[in-house]
PyMOL Python script that loads the backbone (N, CA, C, O; Angstrom):
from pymol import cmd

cmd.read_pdbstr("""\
ATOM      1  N   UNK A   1      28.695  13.108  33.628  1.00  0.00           N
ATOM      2  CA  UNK A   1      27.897  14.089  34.323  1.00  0.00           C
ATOM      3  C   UNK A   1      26.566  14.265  33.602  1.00  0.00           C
ATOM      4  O   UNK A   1      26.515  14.531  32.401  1.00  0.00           O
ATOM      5  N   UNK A   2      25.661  14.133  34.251  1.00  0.00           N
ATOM      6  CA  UNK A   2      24.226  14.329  33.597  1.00  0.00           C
ATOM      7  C   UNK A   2      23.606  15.831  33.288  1.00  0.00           C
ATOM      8  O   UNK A   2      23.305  16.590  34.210  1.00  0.00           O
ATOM      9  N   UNK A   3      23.472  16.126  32.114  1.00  0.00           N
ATOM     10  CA  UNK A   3      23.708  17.565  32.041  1.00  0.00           C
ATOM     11  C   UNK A   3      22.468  18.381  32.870  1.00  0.00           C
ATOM     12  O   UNK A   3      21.668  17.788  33.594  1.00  0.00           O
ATOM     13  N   UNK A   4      22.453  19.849  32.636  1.00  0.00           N
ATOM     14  CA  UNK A   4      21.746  20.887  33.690  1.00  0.00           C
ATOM     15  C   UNK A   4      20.302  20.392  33.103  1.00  0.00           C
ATOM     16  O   UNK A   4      19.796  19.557  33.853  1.00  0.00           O
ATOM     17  N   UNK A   5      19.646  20.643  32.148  1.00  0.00           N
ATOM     18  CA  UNK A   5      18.570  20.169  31.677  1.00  0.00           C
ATOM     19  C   UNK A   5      17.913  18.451  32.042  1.00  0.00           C
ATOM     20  O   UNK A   5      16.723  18.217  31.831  1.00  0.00           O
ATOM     21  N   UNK A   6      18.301  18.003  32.269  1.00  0.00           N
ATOM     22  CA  UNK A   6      18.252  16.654  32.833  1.00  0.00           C
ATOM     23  C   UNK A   6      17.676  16.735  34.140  1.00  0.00           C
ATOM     24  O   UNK A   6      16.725  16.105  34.604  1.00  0.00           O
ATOM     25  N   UNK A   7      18.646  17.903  34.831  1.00  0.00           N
ATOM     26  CA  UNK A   7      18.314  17.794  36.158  1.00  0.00           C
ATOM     27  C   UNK A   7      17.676  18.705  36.244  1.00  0.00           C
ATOM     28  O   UNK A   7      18.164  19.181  37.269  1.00  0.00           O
ATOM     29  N   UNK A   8      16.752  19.516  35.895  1.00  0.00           N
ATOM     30  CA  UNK A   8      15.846  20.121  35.776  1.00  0.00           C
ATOM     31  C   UNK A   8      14.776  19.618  35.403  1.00  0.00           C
ATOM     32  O   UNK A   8      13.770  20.044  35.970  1.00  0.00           O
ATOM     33  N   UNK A   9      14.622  18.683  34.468  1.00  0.00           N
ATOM     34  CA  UNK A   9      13.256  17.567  34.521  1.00  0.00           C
ATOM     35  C   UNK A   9      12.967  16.878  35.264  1.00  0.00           C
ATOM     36  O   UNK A   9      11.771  16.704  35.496  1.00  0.00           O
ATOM     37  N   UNK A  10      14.062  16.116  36.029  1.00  0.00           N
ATOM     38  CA  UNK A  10      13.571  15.466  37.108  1.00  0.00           C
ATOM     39  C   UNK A  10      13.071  16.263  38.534  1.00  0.00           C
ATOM     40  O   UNK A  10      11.992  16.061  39.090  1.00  0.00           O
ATOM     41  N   UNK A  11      13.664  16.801  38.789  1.00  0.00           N
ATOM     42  CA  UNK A  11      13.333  18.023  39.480  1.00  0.00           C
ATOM     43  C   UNK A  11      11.216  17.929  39.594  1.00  0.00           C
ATOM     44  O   UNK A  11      10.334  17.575  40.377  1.00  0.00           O
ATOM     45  N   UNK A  12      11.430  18.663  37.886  1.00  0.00           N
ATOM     46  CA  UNK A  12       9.977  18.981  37.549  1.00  0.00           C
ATOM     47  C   UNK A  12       9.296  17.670  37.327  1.00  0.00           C
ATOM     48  O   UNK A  12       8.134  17.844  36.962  1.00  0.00           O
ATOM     49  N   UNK A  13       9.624  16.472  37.423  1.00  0.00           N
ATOM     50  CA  UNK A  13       8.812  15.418  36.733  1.00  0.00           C
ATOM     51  C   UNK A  13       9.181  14.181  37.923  1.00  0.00           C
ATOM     52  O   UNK A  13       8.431  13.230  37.704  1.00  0.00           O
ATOM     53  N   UNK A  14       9.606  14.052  38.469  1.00  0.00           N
ATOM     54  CA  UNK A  14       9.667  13.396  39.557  1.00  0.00           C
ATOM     55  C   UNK A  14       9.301  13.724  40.783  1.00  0.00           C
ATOM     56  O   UNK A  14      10.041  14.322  41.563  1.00  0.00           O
ATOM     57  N   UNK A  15       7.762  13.241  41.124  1.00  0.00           N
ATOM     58  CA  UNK A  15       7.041  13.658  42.481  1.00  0.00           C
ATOM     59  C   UNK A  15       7.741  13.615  43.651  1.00  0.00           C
ATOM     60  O   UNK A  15       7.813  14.550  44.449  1.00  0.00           O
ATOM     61  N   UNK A  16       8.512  12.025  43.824  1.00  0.00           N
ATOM     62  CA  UNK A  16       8.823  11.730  45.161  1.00  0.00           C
ATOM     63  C   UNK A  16      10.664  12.986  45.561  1.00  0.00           C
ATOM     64  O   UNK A  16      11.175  13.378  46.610  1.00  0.00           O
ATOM     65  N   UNK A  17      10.972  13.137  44.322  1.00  0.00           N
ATOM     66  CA  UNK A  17      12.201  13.560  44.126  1.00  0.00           C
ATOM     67  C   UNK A  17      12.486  14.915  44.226  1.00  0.00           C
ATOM     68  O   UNK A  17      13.433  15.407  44.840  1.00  0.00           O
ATOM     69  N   UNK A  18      11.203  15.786  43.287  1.00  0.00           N
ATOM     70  CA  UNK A  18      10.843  16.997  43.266  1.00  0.00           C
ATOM     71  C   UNK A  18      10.120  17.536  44.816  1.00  0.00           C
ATOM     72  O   UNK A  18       9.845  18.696  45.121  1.00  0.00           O
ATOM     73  N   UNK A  19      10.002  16.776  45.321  1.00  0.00           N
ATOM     74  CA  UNK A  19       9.161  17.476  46.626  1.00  0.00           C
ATOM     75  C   UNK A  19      10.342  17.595  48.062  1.00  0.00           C
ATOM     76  O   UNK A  19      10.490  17.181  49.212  1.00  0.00           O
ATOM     77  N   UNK A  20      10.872  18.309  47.215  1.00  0.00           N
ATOM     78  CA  UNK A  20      12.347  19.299  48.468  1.00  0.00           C
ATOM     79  C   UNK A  20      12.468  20.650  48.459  1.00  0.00           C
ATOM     80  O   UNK A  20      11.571  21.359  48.002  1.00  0.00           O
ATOM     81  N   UNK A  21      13.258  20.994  48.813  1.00  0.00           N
ATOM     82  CA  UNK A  21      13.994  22.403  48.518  1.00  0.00           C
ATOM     83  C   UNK A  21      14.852  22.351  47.567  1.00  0.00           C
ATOM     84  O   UNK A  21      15.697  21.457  47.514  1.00  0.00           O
ATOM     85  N   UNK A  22      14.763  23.212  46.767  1.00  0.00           N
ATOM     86  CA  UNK A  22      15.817  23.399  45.404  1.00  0.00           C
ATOM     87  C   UNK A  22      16.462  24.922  45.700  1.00  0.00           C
ATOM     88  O   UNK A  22      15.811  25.895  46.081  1.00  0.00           O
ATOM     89  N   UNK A  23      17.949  24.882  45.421  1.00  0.00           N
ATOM     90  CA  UNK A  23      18.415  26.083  44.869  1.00  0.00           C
ATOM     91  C   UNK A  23      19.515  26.008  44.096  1.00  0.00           C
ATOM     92  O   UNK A  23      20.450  25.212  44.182  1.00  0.00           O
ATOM     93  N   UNK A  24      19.335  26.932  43.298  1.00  0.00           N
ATOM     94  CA  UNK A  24      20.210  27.158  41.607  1.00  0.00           C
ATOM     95  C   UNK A  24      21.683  27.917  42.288  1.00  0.00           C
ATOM     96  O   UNK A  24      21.670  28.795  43.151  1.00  0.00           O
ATOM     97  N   UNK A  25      22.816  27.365  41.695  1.00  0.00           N
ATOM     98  CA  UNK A  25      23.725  28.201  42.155  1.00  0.00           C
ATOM     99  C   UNK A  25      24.353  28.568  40.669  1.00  0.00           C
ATOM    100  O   UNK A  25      25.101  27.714  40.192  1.00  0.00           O
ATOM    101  N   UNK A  26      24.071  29.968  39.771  1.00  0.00           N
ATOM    102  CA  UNK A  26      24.790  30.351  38.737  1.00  0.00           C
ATOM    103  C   UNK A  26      25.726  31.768  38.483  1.00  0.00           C
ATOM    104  O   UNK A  26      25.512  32.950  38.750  1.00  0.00           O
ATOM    105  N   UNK A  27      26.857  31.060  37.839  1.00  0.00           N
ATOM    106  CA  UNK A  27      27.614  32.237  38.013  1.00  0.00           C
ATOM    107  C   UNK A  27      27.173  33.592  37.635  1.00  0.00           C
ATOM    108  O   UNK A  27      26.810  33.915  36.503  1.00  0.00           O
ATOM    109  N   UNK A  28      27.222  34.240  38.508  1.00  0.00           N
ATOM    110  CA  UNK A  28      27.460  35.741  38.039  1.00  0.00           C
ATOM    111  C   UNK A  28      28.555  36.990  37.594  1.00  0.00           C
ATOM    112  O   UNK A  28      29.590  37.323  38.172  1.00  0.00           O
ATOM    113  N   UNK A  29      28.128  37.379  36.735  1.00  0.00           N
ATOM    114  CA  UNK A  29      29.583  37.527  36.283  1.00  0.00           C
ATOM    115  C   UNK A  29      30.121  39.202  36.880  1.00  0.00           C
ATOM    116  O   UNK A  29      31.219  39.745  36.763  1.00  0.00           O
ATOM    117  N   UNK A  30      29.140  39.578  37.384  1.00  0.00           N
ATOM    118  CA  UNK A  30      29.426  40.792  38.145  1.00  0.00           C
ATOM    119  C   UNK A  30      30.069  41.030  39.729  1.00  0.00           C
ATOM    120  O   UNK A  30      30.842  41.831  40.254  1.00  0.00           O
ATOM    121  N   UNK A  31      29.333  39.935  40.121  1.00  0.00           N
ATOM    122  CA  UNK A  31      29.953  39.315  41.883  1.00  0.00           C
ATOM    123  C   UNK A  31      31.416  38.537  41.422  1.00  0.00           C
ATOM    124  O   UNK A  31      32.368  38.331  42.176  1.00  0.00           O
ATOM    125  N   UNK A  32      31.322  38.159  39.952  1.00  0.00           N
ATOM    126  CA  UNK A  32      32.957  37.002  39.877  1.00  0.00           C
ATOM    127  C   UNK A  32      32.614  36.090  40.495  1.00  0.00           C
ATOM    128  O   UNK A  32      33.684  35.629  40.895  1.00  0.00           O
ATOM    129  N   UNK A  33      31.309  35.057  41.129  1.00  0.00           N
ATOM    130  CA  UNK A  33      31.086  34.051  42.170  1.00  0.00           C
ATOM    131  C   UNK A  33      29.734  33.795  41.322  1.00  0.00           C
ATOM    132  O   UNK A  33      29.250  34.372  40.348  1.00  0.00           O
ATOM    133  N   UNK A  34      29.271  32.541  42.204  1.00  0.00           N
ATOM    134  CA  UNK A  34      28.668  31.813  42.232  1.00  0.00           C
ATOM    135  C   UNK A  34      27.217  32.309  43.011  1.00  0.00           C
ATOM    136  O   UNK A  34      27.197  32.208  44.238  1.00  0.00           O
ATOM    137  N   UNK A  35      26.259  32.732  42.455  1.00  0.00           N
ATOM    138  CA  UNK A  35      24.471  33.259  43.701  1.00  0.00           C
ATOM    139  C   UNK A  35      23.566  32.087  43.574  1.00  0.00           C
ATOM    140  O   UNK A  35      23.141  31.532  42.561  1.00  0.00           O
ATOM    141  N   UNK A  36      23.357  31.823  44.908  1.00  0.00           N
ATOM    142  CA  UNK A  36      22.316  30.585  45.333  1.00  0.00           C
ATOM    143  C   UNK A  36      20.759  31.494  45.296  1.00  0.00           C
ATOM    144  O   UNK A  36      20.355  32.464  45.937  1.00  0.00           O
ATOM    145  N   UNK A  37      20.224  30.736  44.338  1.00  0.00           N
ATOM    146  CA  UNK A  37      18.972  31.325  44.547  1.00  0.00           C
ATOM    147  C   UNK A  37      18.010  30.018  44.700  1.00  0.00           C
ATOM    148  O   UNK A  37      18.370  28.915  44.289  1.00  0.00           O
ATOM    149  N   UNK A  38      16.928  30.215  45.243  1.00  0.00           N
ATOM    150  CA  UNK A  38      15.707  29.266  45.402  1.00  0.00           C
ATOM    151  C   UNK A  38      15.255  28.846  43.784  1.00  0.00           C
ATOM    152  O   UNK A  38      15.057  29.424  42.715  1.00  0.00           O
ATOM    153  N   UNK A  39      15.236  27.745  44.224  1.00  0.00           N
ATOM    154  CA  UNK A  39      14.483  27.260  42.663  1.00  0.00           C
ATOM    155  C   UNK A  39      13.233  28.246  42.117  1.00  0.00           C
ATOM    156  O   UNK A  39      13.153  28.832  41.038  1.00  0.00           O
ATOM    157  N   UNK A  40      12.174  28.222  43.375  1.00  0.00           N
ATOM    158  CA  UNK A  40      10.835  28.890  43.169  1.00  0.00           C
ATOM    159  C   UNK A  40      10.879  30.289  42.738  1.00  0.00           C
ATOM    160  O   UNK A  40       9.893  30.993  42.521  1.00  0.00           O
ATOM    161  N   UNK A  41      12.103  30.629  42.634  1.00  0.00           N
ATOM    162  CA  UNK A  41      12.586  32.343  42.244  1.00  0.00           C
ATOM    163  C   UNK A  41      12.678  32.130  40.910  1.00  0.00           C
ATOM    164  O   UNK A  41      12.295  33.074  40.219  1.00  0.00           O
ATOM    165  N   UNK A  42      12.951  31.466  40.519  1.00  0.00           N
ATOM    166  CA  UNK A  42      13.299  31.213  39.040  1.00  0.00           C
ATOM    167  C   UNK A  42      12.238  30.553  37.998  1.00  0.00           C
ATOM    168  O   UNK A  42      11.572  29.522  38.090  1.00  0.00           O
ATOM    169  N   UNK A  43      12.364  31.886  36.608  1.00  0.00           N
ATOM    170  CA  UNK A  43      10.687  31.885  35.711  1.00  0.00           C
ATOM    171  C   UNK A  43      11.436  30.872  34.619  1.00  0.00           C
ATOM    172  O   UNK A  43      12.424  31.319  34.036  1.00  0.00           O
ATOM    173  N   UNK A  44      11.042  29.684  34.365  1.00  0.00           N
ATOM    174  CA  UNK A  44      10.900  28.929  33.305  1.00  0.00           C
ATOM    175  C   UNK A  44      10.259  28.869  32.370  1.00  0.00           C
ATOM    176  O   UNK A  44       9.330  28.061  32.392  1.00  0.00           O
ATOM    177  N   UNK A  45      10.481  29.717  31.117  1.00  0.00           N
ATOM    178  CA  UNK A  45       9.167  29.937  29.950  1.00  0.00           C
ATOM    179  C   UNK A  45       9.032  28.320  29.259  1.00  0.00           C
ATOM    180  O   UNK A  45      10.005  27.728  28.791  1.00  0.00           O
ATOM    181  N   UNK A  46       8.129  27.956  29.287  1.00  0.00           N
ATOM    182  CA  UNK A  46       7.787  26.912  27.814  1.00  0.00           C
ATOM    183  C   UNK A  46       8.178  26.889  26.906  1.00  0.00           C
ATOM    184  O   UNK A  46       7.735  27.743  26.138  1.00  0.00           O
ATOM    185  N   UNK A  47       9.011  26.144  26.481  1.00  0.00           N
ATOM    186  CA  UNK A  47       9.819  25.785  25.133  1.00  0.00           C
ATOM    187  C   UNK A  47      11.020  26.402  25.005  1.00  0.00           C
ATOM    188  O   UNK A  47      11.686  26.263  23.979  1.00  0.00           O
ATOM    189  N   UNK A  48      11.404  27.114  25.982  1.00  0.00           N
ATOM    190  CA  UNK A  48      12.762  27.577  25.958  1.00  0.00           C
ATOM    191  C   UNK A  48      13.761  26.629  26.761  1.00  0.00           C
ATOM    192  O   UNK A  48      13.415  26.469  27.931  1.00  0.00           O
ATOM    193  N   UNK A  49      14.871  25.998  26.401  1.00  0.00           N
ATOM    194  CA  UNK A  49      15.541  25.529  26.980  1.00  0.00           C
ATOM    195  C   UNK A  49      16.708  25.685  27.017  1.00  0.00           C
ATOM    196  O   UNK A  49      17.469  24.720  27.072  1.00  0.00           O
ATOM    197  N   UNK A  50      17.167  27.040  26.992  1.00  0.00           N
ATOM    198  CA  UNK A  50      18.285  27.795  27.047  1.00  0.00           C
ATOM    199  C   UNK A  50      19.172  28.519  27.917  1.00  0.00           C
ATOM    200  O   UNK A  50      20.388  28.690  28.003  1.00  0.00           O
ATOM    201  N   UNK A  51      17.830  28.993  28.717  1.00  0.00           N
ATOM    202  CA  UNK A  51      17.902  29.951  30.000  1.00  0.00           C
ATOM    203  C   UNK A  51      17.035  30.167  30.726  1.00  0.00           C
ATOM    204  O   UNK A  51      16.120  29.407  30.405  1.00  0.00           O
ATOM    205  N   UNK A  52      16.640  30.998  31.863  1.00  0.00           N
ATOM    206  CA  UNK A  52      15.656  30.864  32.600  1.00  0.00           C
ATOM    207  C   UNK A  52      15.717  32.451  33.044  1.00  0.00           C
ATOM    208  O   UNK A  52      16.712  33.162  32.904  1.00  0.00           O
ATOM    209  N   UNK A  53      14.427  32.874  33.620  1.00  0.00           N
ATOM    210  CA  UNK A  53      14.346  34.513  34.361  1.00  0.00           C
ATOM    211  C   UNK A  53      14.576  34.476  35.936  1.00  0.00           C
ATOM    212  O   UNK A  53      14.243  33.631  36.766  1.00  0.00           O
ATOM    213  N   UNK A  54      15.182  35.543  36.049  1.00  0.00           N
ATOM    214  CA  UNK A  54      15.386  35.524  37.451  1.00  0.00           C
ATOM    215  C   UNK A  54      15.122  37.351  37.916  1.00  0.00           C
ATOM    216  O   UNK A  54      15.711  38.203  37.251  1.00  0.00           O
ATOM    217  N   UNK A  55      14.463  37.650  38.755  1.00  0.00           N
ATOM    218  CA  UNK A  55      13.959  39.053  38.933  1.00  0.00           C
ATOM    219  C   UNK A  55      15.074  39.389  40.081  1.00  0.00           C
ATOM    220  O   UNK A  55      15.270  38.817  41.153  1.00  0.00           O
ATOM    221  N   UNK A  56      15.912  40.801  39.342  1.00  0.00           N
ATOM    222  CA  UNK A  56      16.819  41.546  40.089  1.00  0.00           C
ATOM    223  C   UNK A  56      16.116  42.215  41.357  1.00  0.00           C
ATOM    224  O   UNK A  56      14.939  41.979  41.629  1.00  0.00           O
ATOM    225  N   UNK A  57      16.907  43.049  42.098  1.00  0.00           N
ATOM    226  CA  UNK A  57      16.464  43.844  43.126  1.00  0.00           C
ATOM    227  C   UNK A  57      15.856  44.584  42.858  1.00  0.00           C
ATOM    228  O   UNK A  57      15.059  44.900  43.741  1.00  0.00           O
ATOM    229  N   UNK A  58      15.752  45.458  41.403  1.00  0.00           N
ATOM    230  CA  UNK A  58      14.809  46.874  41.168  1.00  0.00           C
ATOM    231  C   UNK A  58      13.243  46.132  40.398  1.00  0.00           C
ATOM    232  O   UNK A  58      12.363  46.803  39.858  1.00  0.00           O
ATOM    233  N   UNK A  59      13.244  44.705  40.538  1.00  0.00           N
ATOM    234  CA  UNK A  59      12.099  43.927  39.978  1.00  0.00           C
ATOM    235  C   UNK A  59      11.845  43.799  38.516  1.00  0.00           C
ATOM    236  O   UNK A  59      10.727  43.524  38.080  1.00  0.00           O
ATOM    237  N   UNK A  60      12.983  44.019  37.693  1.00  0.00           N
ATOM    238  CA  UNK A  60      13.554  43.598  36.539  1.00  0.00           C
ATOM    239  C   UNK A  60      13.822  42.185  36.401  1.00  0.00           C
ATOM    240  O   UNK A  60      14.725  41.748  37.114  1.00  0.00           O
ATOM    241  N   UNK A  61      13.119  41.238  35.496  1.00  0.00           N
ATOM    242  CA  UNK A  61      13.787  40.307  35.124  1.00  0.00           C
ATOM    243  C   UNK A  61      14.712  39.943  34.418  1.00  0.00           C
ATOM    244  O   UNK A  61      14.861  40.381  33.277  1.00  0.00           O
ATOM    245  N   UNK A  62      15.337  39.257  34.849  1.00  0.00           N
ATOM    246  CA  UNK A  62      17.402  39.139  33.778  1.00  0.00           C
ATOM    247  C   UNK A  62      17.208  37.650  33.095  1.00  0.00           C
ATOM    248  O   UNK A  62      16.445  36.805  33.565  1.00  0.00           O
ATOM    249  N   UNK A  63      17.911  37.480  32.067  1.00  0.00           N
ATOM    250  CA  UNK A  63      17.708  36.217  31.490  1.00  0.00           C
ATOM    251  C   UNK A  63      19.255  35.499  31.617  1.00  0.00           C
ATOM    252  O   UNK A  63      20.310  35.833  31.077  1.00  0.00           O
ATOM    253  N   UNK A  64      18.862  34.039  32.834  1.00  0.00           N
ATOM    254  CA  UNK A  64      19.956  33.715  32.787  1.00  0.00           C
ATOM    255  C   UNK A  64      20.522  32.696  31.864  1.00  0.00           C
ATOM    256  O   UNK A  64      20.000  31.598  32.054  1.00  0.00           O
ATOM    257  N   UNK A  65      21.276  32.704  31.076  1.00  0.00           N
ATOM    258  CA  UNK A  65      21.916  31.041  30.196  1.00  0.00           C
ATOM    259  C   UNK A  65      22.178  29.652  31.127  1.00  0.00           C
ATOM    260  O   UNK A  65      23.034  29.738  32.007  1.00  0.00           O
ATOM    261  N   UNK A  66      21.440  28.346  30.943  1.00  0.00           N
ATOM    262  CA  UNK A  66      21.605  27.490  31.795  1.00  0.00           C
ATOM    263  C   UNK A  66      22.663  27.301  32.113  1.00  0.00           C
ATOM    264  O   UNK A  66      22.858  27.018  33.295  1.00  0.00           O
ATOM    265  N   UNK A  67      24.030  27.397  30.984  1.00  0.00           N
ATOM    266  CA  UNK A  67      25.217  27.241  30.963  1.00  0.00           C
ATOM    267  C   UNK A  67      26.180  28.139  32.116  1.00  0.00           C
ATOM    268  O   UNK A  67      27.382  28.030  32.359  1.00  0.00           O
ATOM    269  N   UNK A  68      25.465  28.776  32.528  1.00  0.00           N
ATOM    270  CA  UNK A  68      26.025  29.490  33.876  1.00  0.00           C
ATOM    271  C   UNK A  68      25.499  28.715  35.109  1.00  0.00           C
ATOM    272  O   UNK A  68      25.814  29.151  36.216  1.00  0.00           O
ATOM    273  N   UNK A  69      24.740  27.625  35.024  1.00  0.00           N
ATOM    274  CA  UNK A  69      24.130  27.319  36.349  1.00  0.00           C
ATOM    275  C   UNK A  69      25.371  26.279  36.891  1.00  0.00           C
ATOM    276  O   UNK A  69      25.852  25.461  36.107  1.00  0.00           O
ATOM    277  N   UNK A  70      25.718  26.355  37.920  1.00  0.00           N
ATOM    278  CA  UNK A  70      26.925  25.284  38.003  1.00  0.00           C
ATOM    279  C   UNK A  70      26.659  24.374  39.337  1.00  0.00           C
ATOM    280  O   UNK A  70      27.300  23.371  39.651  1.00  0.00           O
ATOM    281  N   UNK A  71      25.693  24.889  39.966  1.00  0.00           N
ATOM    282  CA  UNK A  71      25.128  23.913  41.475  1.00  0.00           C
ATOM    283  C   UNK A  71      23.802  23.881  41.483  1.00  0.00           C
ATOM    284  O   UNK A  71      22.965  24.698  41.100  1.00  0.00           O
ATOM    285  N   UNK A  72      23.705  22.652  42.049  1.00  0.00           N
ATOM    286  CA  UNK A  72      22.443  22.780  42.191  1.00  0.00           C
ATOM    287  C   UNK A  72      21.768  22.033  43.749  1.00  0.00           C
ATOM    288  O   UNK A  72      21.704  20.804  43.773  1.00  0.00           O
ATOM    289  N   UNK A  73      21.437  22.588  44.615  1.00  0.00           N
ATOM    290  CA  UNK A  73      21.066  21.869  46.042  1.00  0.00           C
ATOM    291  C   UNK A  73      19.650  21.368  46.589  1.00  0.00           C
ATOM    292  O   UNK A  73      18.767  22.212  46.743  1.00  0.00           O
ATOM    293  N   UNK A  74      19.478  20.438  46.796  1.00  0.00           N
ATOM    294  CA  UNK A  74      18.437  19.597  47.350  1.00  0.00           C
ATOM    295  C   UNK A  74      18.565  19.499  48.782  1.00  0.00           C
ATOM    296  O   UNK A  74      19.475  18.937  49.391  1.00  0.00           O
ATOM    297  N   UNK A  75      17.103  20.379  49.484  1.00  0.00           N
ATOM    298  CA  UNK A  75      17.556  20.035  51.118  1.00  0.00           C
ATOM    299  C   UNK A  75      18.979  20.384  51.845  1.00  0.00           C
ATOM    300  O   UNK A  75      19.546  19.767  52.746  1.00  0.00           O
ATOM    301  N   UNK A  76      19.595  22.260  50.768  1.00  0.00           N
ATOM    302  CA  UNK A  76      20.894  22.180  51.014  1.00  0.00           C
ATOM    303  C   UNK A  76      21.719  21.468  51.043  1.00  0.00           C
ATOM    304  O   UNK A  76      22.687  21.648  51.782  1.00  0.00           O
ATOM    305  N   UNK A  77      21.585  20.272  50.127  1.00  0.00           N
ATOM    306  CA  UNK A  77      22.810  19.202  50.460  1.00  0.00           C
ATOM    307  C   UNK A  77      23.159  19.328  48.350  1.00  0.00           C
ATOM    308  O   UNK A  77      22.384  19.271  47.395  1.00  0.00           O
ATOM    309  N   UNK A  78      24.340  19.468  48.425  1.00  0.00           N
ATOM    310  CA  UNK A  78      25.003  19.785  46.806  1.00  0.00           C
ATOM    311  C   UNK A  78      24.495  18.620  46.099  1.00  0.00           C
ATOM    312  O   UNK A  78      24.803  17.694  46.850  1.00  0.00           O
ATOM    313  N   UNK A  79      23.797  18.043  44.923  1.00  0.00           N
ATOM    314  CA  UNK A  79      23.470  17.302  44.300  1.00  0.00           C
ATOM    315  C   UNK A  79      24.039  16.996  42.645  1.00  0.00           C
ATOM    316  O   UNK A  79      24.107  15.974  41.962  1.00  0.00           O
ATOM    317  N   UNK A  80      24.350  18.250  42.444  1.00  0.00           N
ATOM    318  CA  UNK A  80      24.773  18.068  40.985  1.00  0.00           C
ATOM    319  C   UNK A  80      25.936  19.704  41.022  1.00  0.00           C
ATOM    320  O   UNK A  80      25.602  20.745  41.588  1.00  0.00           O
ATOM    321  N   UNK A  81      27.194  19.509  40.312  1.00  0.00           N
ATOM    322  CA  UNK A  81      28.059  20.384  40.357  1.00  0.00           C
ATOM    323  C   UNK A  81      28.516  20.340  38.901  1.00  0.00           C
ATOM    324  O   UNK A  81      28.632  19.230  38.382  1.00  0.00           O
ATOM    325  N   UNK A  82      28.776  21.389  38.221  1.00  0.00           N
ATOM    326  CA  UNK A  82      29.315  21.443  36.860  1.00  0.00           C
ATOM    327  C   UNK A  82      30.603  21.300  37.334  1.00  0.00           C
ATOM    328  O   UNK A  82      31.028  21.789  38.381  1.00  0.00           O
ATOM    329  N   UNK A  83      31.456  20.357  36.239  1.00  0.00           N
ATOM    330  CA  UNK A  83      32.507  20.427  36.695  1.00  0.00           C
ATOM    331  C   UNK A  83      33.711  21.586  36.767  1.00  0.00           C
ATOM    332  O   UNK A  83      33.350  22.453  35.971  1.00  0.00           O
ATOM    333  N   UNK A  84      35.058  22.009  37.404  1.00  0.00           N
ATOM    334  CA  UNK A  84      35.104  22.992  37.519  1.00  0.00           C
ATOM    335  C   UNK A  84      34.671  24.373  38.511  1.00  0.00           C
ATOM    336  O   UNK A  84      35.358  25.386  38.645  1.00  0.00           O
ATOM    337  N   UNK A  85      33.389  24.106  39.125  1.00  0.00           N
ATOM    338  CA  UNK A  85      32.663  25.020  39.511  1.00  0.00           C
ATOM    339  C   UNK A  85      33.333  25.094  41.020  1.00  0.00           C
ATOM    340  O   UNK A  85      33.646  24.072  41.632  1.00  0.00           O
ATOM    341  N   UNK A  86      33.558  26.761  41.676  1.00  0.00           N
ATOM    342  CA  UNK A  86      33.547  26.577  43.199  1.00  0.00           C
ATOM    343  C   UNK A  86      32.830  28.035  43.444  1.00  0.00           C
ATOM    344  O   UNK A  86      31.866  28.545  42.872  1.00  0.00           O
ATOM    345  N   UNK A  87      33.408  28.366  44.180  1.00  0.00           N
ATOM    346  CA  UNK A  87      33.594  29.597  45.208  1.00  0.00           C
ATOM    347  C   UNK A  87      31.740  30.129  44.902  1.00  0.00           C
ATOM    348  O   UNK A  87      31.278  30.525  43.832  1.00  0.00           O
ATOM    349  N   UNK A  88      31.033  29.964  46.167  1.00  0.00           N
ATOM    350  CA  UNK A  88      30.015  30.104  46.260  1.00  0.00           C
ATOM    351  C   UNK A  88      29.960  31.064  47.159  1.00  0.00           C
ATOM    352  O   UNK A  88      30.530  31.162  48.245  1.00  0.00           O
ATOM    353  N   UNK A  89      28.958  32.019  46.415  1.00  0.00           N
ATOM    354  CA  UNK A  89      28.037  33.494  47.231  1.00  0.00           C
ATOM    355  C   UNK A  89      26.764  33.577  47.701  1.00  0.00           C
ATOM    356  O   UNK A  89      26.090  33.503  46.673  1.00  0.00           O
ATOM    357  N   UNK A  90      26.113  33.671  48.506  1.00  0.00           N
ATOM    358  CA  UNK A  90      24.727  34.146  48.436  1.00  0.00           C
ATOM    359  C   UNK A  90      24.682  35.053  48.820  1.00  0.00           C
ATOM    360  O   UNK A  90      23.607  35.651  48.865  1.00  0.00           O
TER     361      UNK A  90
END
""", "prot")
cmd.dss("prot")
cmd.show_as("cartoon", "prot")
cmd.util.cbc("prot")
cmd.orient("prot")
């Protein structure tokens, strides 16, 4: 399995590849499930490669650990799945 960071560079570094729809599916541990969010929702700081920001409903940003990200969809079609991973929420 090619890990989450991997597929997050190509994503970002591959023109013909990167030019889709992306969405992150990471667990949450409050729903107990899985939240699909849009890639473009999600703040990637520079040089961090740990986790990423994602802005709650009251417009708080939360810091998520990549290690929770377990889907990831291109053009809605599932592309990369941690293994293990199901039961999806949005």
């Amino acid at each position: 399995m090619q890990p989450i960071d991997q597929v997050l560079n190509r994503i970002r570094w591959d023109r013909e590849f990167g030019d889709a729809l992306f969405e992150i599916g990471y667990y949450d541990r409050l729903v107990a499930g899985i939240i699909r969010r849009p890639l473009v929702d999600l703040l990637f700081e520079p040089g961090n490669k740990e986790s990423f920001l994602l802005m709650d409903k009251e417009g708080v940003y939360q810091r998520i650990p990549l290690h929770r990200v377990r889907e990831v969809y291109r053009n809605d079609e599932l592309i990369w799945q941690r293994p293990g991973a199901s039961g999806t929420n949005r």
